[in-house]
LUMVO-228793 format. One line per 2 residues: number of its first residue (from 1); their letters; for each residue x, y, z of C-alpha. Coordinates in steps of 0.05 Angstrom, whole numbers. Example, Ala and Ser with C-alpha at 12.3 -4.5 7.8 and 13.67 -1.06 7.14 Angstrom:
// LUMVO-228793
1) as) 246:-90:156; 273:-21:143 $
END
This chain:
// LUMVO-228793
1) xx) 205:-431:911; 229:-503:905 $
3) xx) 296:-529:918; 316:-552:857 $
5) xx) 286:-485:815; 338:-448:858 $
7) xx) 394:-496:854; 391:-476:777 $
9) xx) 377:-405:785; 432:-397:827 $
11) xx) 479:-441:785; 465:-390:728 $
13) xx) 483:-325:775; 547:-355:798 $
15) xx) 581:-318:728; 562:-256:751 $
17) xx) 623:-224:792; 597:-153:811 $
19) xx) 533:-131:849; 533:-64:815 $
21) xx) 460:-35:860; 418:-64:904 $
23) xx) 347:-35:934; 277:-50:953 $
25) xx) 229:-42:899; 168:-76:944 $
27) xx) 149:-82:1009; 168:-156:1001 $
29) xx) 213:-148:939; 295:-134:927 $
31) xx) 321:-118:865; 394:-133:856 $
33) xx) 434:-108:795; 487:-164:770 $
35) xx) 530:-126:724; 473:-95:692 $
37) xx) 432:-160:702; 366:-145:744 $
39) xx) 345:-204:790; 288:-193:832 $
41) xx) 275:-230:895; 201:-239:918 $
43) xx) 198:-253:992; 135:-249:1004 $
45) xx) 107:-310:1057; 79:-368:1004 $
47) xx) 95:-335:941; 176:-326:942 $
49) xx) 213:-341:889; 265:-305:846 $
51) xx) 242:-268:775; 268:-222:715 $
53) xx) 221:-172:687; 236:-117:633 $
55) xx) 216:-65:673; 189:-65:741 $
57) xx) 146:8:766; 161:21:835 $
59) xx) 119:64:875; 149:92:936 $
61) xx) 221:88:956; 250:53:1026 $
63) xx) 291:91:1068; 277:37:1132 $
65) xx) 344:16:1164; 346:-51:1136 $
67) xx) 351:-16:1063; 402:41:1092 $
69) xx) 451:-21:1106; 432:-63:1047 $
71) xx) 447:-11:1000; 513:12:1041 $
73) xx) 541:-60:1038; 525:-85:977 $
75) xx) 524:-20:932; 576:-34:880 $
77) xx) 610:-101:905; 651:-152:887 $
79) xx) 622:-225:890; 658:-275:932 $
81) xx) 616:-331:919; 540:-341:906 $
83) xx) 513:-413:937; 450:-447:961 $
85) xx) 458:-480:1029; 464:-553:1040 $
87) xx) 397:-582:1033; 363:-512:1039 $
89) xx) 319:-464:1002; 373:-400:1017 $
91) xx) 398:-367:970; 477:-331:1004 $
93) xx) 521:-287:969; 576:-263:1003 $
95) xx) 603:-196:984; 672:-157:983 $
97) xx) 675:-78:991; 745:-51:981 $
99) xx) 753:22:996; 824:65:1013 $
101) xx) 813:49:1086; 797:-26:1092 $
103) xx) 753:-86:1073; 685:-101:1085 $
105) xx) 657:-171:1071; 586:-184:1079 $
107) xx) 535:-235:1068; 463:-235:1045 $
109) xx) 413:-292:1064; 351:-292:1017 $
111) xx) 313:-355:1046; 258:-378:1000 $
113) xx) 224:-422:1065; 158:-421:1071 $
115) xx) 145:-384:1155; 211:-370:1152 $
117) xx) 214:-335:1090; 263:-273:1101 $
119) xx) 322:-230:1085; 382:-226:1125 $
121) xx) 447:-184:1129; 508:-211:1161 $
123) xx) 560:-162:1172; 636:-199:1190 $
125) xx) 627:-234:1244; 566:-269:1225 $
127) xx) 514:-233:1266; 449:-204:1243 $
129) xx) 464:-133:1216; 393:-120:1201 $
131) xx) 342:-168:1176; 276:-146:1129 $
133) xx) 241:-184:1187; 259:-182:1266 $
135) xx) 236:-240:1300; 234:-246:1371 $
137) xx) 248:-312:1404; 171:-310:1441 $
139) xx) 146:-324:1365; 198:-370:1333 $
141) xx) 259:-408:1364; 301:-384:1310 $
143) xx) 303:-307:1336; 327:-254:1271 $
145) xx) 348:-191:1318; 403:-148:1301 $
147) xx) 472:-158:1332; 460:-223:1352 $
149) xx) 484:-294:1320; 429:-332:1278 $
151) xx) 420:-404:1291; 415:-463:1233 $
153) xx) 349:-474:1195; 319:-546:1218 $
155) xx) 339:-591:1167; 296:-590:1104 $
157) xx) 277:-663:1070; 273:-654:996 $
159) xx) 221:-687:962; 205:-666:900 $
161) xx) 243:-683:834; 302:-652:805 $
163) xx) 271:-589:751; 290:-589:683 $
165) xx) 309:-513:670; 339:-508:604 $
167) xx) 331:-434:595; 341:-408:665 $
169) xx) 335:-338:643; 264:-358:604 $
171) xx) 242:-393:664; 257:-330:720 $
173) xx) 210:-282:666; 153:-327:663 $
175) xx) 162:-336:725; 139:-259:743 $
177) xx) 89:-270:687; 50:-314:734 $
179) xx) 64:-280:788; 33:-214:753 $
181) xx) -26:-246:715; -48:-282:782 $
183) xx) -37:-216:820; -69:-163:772 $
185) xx) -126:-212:754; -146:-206:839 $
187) xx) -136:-142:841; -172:-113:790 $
189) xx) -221:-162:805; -233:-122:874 $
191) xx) -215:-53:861; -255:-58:799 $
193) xx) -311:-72:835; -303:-11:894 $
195) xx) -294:36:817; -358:9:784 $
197) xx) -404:18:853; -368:86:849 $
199) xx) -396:96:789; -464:77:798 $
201) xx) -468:115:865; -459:184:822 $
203) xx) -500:161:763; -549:146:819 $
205) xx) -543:224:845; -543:253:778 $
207) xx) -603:220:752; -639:240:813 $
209) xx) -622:312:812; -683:331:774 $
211) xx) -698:395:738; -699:464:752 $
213) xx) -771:483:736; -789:425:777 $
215) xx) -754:451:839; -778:519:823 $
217) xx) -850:492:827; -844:451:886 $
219) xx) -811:522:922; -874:556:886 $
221) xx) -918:507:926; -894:515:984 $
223) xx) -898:586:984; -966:588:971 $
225) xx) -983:550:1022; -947:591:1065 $
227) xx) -980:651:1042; -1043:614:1052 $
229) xx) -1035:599:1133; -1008:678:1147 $
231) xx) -1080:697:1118; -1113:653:1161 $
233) xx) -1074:651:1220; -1116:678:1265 $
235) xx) -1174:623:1243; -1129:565:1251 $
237) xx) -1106:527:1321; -1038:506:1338 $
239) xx) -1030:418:1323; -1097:428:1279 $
241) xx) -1076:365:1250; -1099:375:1173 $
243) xx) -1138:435:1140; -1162:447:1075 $
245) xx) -1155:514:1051; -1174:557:989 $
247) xx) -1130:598:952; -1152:666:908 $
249) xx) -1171:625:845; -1209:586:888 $
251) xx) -1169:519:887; -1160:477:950 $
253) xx) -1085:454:983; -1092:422:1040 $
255) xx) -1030:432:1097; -1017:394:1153 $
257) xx) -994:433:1220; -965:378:1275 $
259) xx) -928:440:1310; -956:515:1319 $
261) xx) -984:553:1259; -929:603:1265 $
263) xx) -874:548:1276; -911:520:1209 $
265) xx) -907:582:1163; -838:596:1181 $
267) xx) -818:531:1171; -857:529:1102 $
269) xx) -820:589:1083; -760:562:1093 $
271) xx) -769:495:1055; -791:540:992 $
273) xx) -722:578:999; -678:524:994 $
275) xx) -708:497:947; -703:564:902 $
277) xx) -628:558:926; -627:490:910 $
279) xx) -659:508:835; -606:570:821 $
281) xx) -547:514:837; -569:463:806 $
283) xx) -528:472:746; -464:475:784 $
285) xx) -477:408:816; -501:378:758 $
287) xx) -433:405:728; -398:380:790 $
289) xx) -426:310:793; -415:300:720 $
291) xx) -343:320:722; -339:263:786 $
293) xx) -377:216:742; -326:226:685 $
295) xx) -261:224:711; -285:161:756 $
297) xx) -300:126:691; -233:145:667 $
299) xx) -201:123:728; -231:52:715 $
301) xx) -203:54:636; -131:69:658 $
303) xx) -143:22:719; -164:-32:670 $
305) xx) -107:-22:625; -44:-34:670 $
307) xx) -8:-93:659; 15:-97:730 $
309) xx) 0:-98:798; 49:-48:811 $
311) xx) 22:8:758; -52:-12:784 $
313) xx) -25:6:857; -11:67:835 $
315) xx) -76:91:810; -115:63:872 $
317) xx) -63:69:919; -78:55:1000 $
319) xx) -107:110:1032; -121:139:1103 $
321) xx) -184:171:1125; -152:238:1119 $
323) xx) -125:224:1047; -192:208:1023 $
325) xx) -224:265:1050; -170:312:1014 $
327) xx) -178:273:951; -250:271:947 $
329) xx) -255:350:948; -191:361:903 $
331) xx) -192:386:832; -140:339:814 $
333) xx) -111:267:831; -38:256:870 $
335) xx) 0:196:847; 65:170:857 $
337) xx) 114:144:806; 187:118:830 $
339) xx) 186:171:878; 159:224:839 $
341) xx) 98:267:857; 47:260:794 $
343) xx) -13:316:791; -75:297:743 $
345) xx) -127:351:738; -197:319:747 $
347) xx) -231:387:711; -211:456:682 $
349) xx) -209:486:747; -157:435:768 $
351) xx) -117:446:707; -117:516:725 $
353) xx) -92:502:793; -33:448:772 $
355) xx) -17:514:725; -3:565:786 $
357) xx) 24:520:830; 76:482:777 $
359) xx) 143:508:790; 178:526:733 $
361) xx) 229:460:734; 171:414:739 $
363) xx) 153:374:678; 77:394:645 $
365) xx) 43:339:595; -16:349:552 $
367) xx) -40:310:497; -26:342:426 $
369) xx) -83:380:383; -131:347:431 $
371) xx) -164:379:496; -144:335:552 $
373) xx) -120:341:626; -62:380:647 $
375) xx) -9:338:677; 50:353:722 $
377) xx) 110:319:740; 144:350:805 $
379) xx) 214:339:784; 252:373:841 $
381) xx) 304:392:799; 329:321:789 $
383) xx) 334:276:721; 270:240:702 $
385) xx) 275:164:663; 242:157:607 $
387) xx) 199:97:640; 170:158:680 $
389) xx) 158:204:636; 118:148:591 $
391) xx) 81:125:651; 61:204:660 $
393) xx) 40:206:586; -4:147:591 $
395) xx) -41:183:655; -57:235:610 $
397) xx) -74:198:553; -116:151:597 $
399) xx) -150:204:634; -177:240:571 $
401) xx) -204:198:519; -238:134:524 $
403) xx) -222:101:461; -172:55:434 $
405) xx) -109:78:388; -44:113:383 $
407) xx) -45:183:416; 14:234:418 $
409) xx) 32:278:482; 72:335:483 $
411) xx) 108:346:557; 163:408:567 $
413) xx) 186:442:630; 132:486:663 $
415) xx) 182:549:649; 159:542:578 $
417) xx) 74:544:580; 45:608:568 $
419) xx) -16:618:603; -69:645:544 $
421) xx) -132:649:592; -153:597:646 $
423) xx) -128:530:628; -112:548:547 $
425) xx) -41:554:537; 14:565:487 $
427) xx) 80:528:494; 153:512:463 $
429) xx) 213:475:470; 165:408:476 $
431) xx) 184:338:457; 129:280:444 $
433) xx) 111:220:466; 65:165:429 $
435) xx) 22:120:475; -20:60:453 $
437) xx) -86:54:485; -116:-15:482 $
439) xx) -173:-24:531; -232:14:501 $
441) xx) -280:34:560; -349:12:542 $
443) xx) -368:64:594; -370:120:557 $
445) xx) -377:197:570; -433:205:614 $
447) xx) -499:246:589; -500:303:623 $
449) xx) -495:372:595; -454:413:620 $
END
């Protein structure tokens, strides 16, 4: 962030008075409430700067010890003062905590430098309380490490030109605008592209799953020709190579035996049974495949249709090996929302299963008069916002239909779903919730029948 860009932006905070929260929203990111004002501080290495947004989706919450002291000391404080340092890109705000026992002052060094980039809590005697990054003295000269004093920044030369600002509030939302559209534009660009090989991989499977009569036939054949060296077993040499042999109507197969003619029958016999295995579960693969195929397309529509990084990080979250190996045999999806657990059922089986294991405080969503997937909301018995609940009713929106419009979903506690048969249920005491879905997938259902 430039000097003079947070010169102005912290000219306009200085009529705030009150911090009323403070937290981590981001692995790099604080948001601090001013009086009901939310500023957000990016700290990430190259890209810090300060922003507003309307709403910002978080998707895990930070219990590390730097946020167990942020929040302690700057939770609902008074504002001493709020300055920039002399000649530096550091944003300090110095904070007062009365409380029936004494006074706690503390200060909070967001530094907008480049390497140095960091946040910093001073407690009152100016050493480092805890710091969003510890640096030991082997990597920098300017060591961060708790309980000890921080030295001065080297002195930093401006050089650019004093910035017009005249709407500083305008200028800290565009300012996550392009922070966002440069953001989501690279990361759908790459996740995109992991979803649509996805895709192709299981289109790739189904197509080449064949038929059943074929399989049947194939088993058929090599039956026959199993049938065909036990009659003339005793005519035949182990390793013969090739042989030609006729069958009752008088038609010729010819077999190859590499191994003994026993070891070749048996073997034979065993192809032709899996593939008769293979032919009776066909349709539950085909079934399985297509249900993989579909919600994977979905996944890409909703993926497509977030309008932040932050929502599209919580659809293709970072996984461990173990994770995906869960996920890839699961009837449903897991995603997290502000700290919520969210539970999408990839298939009817799934919806079943979100059914039983729902307790009976956790929040169910389905899409009104239209089949769709069953979604649940573990709530554990706290309050939800209304920016999760909406997010939860576009999931299920999103990972039902395809096509653009306005779509209603009904959501109630799980106490009130009645169970009919399977995944069909009856239910009360609902409220709705109307999502717009804009990005048509040009994917489609896939073809199978199932």
């Amino acid at each position: 962030m430039k000097y003079y860009e947070l010169l102005k932006c912290a000219q306009f905070l200085q009529d705030f008075k009150h911090i009323n929260s403070i937290l981590r929203v981001e692995d790099n990111t604080i948001k601090i409430d001013f009086q009901g004002l939310a500023i957000y501080a990016n700290l990430k290495r190259g890209e810090s700067s300060l922003f507003m947004c309307s709403h910002f989706v978080t998707a895990k919450q930070y219990r590390a010890p730097f946020d167990t002291i942020l929040a302690k000391r700057f939770t609902n404080t008074a504002v001493e003062s709020l300055s920039i340092g002399p000649n530096d890109r550091v944003l300090i705000i110095k904070v007062c905590q009365k409380n029936s026992y004494k006074t706690t002052t503390s200060t909070l060094l967001l530094e907008f430098t480049g390497k140095n980039t960091n946040a910093i809590i001073l407690n009152e005697k100016e050493t480092v309380a805890e710091a969003l990054r510890h640096v030991d003295e082997s990597v920098s000269y300017r060591a961060v490490k708790v309980g000890e004093k921080l030295a001065d920044l080297p002195p930093f030369k401006i050089k650019e030109q004093p910035t017009d600002i005249c709407d500083t509030e305008a200028f800290l939302y565009d300012a996550y605008k392009k922070r966002i559209d440069k953001e989501l534009d690279s990361f759908k660009t790459a996740k995109s592209s992991i979803l649509r090989k996805k895709i192709e991989k299981l289109q790739n499977l189904f197509d080449g799953l064949g038929s059943e009569d074929e399989l049947q036939k194939r088993a058929d054949e090599e039956n026959q020709k199993a049938d065909l060296l036990m009659m003339h077993r005793y005519s035949l040499r182990d390793y013969e190579g090739e042989c030609e042999l006729k069958d009752i109507d008088g038609r010729s197969h010819k077999i190859t035996i590499t191994t003994g003619v026993q070891e070749r029958i048996d073997e034979l016999f065993g192809i032709s049974k899996k593939l008769k295995q293979k032919a009776k579960s066909l349709h539950k693969e085909r079934k399985n495949l297509a249900e993989k195929l579909e919600f994977t397309k979905h996944l890409l529509s909703a993926f497509m249709e977030t309008k932040s990084k932050e929502e599209a990080a919580i659809l293709l979250p970072k996984k461990s090996a173990a994770d995906k190996k869960n996920d890839s045999g699961a009837d449903f999806s897991v995603f997290f929302v502000e700290g919520y657990k969210v539970m999408v059922g990839k298939n009817e089986h799934g919806n079943e299963q979100l059914l039983k294991s729902a307790k009976k405080n956790d929040i169910w969503l389905h899409m009104k008069d239209i089949p769709s997937s069953h979604v649940i909301l573990k709530t554990d018995k706290t309050a939800v916002s209304t920016n999760v609940l909406e997010f939860c009713a576009k999931l299920c929106v999103n990972f039902s239909v395809f096509g653009t419009g306005v779509y209603e979903v009904d959501y109630t506690q799980r106490r009130n779903v009645k169970v009919i048969s399977g995944a069909h249920v009856a239910y009360t005491n609902y409220k709705t919730i109307s999502i717009l879905k804009s990005q048509d997938s040009s994917l489609g259902k896939t073809q199978a029948q199932v």
